[in-house]
N, C-alpha and C positions, 0 to 999 in steps of 0.2 A: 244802555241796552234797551232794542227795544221789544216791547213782548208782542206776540198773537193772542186770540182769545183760547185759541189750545193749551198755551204754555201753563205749565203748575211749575210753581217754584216752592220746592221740599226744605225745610229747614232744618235741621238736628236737634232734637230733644236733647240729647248730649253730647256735655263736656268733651272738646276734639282730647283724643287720647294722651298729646306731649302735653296740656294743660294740668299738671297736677294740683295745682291749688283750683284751680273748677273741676276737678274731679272729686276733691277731698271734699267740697262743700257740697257736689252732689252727694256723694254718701252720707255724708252727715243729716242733709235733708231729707233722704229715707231714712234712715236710723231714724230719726223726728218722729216718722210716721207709725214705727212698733211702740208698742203697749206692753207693759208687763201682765204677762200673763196670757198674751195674744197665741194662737197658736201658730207655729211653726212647721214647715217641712220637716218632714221625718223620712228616712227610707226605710224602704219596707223589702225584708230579701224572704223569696220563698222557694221552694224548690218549682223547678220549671216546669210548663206546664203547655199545651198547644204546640206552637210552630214554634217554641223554645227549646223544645227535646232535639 
């Protein structure tokens, strides 16, 4: 293949979706990255308010 100086070639950060063992070691390697005690998302429900009414 040959390229131009325009051409970008995009890689995938992730695991292609049918690889389940490079899926499970991606998770795994976030999981790594929590702390006990780190904080996490929460949701939050409130009654509506603006352009939610």
């Amino acid at each position: 293949m040959t390229q131009n100086k325009e051409d970008v070639l995009v890689h995938s950060v992730y695991p292609d979706p049918d690889d389940l063992e490079a899926l499970r070691n991606h998770f795994l390697e976030l999981r790594e990255r929590c702390k006990p005690g780190m904080d996490t998302h929460e949701e939050m429900f409130a009654e509506p308010m603006g352009d939610e009414i």
